[in-house]
C-alpha positions as CSV (number, residue, x, y, z in Angstrom):
1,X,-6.9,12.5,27.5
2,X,-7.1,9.9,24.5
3,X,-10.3,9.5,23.1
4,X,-10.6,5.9,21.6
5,X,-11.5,5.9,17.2
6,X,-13.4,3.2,18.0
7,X,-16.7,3.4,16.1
8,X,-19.8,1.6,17.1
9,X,-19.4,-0.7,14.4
10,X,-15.9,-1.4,15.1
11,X,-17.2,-3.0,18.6
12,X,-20.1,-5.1,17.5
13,X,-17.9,-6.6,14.4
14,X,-14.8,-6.8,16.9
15,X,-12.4,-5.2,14.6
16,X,-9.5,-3.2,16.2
17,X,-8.4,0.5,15.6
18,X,-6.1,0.7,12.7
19,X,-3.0,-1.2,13.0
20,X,-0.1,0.8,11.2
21,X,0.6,-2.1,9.3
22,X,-2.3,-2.6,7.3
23,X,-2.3,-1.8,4.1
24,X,-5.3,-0.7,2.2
25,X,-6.9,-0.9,-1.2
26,X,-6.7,2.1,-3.1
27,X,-8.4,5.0,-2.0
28,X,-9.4,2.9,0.7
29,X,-8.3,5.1,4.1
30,X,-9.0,4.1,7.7
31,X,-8.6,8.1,9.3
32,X,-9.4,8.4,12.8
33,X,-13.5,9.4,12.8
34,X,-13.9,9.2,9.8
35,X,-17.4,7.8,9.3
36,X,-17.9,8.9,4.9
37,X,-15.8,7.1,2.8
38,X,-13.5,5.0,3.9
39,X,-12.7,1.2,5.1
40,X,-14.8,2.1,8.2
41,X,-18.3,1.5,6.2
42,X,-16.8,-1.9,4.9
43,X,-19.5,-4.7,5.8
44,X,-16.6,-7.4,4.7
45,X,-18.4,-8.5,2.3
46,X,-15.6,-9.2,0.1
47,X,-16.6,-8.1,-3.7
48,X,-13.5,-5.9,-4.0
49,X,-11.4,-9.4,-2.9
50,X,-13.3,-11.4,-5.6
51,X,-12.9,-8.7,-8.7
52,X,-9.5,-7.8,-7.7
53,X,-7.2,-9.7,-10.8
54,X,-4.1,-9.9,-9.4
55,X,-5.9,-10.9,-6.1
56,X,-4.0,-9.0,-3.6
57,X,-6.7,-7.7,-1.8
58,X,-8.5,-9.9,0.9
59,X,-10.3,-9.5,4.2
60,X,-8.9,-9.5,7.3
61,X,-10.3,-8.0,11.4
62,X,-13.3,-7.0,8.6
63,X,-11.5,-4.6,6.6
64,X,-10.0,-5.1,3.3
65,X,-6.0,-5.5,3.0
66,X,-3.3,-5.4,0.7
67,X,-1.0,-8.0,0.7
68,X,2.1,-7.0,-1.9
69,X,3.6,-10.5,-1.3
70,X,1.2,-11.8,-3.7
71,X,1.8,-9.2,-6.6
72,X,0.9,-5.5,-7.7
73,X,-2.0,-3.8,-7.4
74,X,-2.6,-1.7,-11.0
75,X,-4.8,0.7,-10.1
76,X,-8.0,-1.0,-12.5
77,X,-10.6,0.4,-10.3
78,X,-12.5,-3.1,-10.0
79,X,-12.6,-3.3,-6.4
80,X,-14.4,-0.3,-6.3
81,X,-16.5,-0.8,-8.4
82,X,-17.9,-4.2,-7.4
83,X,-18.0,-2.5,-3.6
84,X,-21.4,-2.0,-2.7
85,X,-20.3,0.8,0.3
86,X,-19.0,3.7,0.6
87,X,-15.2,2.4,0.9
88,X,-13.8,3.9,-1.9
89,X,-13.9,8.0,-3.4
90,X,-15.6,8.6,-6.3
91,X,-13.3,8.2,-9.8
92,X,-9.9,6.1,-10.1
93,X,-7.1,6.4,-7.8
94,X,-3.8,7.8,-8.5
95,X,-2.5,5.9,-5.6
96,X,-1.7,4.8,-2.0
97,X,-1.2,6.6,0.9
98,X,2.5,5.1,1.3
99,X,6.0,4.5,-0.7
100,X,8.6,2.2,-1.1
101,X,11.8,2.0,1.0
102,X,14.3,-0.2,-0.1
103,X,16.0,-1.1,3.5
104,X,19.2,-2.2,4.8
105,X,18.6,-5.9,3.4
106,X,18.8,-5.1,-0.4
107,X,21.3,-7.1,-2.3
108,X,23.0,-4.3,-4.4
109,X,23.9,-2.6,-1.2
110,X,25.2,-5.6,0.1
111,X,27.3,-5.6,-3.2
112,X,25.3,-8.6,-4.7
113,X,24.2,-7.5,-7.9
114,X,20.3,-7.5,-8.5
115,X,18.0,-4.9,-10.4
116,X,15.2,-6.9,-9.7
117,X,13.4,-4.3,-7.7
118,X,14.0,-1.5,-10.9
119,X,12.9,-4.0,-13.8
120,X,9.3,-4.8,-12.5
121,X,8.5,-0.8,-11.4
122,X,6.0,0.5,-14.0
123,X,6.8,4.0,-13.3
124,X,10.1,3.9,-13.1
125,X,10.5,5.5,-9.0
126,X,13.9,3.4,-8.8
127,X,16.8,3.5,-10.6
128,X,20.3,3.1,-9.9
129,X,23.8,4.6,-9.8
130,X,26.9,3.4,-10.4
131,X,29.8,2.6,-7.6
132,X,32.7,1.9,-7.4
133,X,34.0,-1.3,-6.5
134,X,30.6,-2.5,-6.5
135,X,27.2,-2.6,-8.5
136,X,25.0,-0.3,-9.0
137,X,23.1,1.0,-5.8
138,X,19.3,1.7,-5.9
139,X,17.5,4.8,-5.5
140,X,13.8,5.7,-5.0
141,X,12.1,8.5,-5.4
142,X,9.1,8.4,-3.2
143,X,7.3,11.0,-5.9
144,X,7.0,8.8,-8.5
145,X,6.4,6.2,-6.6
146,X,2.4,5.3,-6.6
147,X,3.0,3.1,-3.7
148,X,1.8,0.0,-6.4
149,X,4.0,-2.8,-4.4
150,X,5.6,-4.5,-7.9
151,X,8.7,-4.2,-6.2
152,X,8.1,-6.4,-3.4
153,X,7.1,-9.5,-4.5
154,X,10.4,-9.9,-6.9
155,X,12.7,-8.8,-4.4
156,X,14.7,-11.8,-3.7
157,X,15.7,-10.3,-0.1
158,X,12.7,-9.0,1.2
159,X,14.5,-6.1,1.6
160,X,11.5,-3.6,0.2
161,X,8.7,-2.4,2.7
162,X,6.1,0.5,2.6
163,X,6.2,3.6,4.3
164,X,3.2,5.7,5.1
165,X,3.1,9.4,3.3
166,X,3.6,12.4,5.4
167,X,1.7,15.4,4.4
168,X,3.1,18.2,5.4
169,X,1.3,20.8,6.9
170,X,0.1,23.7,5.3
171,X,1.9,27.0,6.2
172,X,-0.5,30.2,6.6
């Protein structure tokens, strides 16, 4: 049996359980019951979508989303401080619950040159190695990677998407 992580407030506001696609502000997590902090207390008021400065964040089913499309989040905290809930932990965040993947679509690996991808990531998660016969291919490392989206608005192929995190489960 399935029990449904459908809160109260999700019914009366007609929001939907979390769709895998969202993507959220921040420290902003949508766990399954979770009823402290997290995008479940959001009223949808929208302060975090008004002090946001590269205004990436904006409301959608009553929830605040990311949209990468529209440029990078970098991690200045102003959404959550201008949030009057409880959608967002205590102290900055070190960044999202998901990666990069740079998919089948990518230029280089279709042996178009482009670095595009490399050149706007502030912590340096992708880099790229030489071929031959071809230009360079790209590699990320999901480690470094904070998840920030610069990547994905300069991509010129749309070839970059995020990926959710996997935590591995503790052994003991």
């Amino acid at each position: 049996m399935v029990l449904s992580t459908r809160t109260r407030r999700d019914f009366l506001t007609g929001r939907s359980p979390e769709d895998p696609g969202r993507i959220f502000p921040p420290g902003g997590i949508f766990p399954p019951g979770a009823t402290e902090t997290s995008v479940r207390s959001c009223s949808g008021c929208g302060a975090c979508v008004d002090a946001c400065p590269t205004k990436i964040i904006s409301i959608r089913a009553g929830v605040p989303v990311v949209d990468f499309s529209q440029g990078e989040c970098t991690f200045c905290g102003q959404c959550a401080e201008r949030c009057p809930e409880t959608v967002f932990p205590a102290g900055p965040a070190a960044g999202f619950a998901h990666h990069a993947l740079i998919d089948d679509g990518c230029l280089a690996n279709n042996y178009v040159d482009c670095q595009a991808c490399r050149d706007s990531c502030p912590e340096g998660a992708i880099r790229f190695w030489p071929r031959l016969g071809g230009p360079f291919v790209p590699e990320l490392d999901a480690h470094a990677c904070t998840g920030c989206g610069a990547c994905i608005s300069v991509c010129p192929a749309d070839a970059i998407v995020m990926k959710p995190r996997h935590r591995e489960a503790a052994h003991g």
